[in-house]
Every structure is written in structure tokens, then in C-alpha cells.
N, C-alpha and C positions, 0 to 999 in steps of 0.2 A: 356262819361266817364265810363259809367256801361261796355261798350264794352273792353276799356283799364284794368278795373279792374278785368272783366274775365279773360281776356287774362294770367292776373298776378296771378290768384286765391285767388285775396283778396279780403275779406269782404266787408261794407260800415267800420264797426266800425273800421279796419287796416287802412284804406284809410285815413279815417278821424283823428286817430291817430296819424302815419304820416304825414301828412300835416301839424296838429295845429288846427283844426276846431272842432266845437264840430259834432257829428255822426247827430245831427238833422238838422245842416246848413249842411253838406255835402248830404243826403237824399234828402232835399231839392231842392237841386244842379241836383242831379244824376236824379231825376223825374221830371225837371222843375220845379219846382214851381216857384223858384226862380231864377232868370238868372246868371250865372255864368261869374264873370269876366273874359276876357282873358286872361289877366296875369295869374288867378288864375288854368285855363285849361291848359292853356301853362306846367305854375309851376309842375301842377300833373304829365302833360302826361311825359316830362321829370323825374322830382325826385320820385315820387312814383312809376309811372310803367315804368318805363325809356324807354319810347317810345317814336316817335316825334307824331302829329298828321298827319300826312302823312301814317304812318302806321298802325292807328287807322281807317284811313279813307280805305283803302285798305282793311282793313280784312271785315270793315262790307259792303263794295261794291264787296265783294268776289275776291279780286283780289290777294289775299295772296301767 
């Protein structure tokens, strides 16, 4: 998630914003701590940084 939110040059606190979550569950999310739903991944990479994760996975395995 930290990689698609680069990409978008948004914050945690935008991210989190946009989504609906408060900025310490998203944190959370973005450093593990917590495990992130899929839905919830899905959700972001789409409507927040409107990316699929196929494209998220390509940038940070340098295939961009």
C-alpha cells in the first residue's frame, strides 16, 4: 500500500481520509501490524490511487 500511495503522492493521513479509516488503523495497515483485508487492499488500490494491484506489484518488482 505505502508503494501505491507513493506513486499517488499521498499522505497516510489523505489515504486514510479518503478511504473512511481513521489515520491510526490505516498506519497500522501500511506498517503491518495489522493485517489488511483484501477487500480493503483491493478497495484502496482501485478508488484511492486508482491503480489495480498488478500495477502496484510491477513498479515495486521494477518492471514498470
Amino acid at each position: 500500500m505505502k508503494t501505491g500511495r507513493n506513486i499517488r503522492g499521498l499522505t497516510q493521513i489523505e489515504v486514510a481520509e479518503i478511504y473512511g479509516v481513521s489515520e491510526r488503523t490505516y498506519q497500522r495497515w501500511e506498517r503491518g501490524v495489522v493485517r489488511v483485508p483484501f477487500d480493503d487492499v483491493s478497495a484502496i488500490c482501485a478508488r484511492v490511487f486508482k491503480l489495480g494491484i498488478d500495477e502496484i506489484r510491477a513498479v515495486i518488482n521494477g518492471e514498470d
